[in-house]
N, C-alpha and C positions, 0 to 999 in steps of 0.2 A: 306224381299222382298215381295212384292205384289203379290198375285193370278196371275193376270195377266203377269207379269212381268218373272215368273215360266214357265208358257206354253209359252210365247216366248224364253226363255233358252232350253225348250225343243226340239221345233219344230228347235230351233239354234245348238242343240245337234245331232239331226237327221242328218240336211243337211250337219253339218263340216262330218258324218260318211261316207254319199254318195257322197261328192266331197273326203274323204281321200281312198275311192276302188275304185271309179269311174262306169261308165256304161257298165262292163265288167263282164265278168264269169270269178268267182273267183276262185285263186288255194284253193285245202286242207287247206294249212295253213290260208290263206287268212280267209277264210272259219270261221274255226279254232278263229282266232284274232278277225274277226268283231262280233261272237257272246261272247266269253269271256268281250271284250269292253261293249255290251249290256247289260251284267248280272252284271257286275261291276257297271255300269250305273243304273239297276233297285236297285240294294241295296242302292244308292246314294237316289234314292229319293224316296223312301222309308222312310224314315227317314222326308221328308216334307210331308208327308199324301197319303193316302191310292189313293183319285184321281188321285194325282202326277203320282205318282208310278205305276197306272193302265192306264194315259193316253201317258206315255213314253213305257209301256210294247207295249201298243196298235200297237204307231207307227212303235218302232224296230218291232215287229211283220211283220206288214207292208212291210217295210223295208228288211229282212229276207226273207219275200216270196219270193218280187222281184228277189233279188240276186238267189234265191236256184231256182224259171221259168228258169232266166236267166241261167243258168249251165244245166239245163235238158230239157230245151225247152217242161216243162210240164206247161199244159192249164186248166185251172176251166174250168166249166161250163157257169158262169161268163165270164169270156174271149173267150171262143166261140162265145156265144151269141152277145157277141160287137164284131166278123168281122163281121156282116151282114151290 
């Protein structure tokens, strides 16, 4: 499979996760599942190269914050900044 081809499976890997919890505060287990999924997920391509592997960690990262604002209603600095 092609370089390119990889980070579109990835970025395809992403979104099936945030259309299967959806835009919601997630329970424990919930919780629980979507990061098990991710770590399963990085050892997967891990195994295609170190970029792979560092730019799918990147996303779930991403990904993970969201969900964990989303349940705590906690704000960066960052996101302060962008209500003005």
């Amino acid at each position: 499979m092609n370089e390119l081809k990889e980070i579109y499976q990835i970025i395809l890997s992403i979104w099936q996760l945030c259309k299967r919890y959806g835009a919601k505060k997630l329970t424990d287990d919930e919780w629980e599942a979507l990061i098990d999924e991710g770590n399963k997920a990085v050892k997967e391509w891990r195994k295609r190269g170190e970029l792979l592997e560092r730019l799918y960690r990147d996303m779930f990262m991403a990904v993970s914050n969201y969900y964990e604002r989303k349940g705590t209603k906690q704000l960066t600095l960052f996101d302060a900044g962008m209500k003005k």
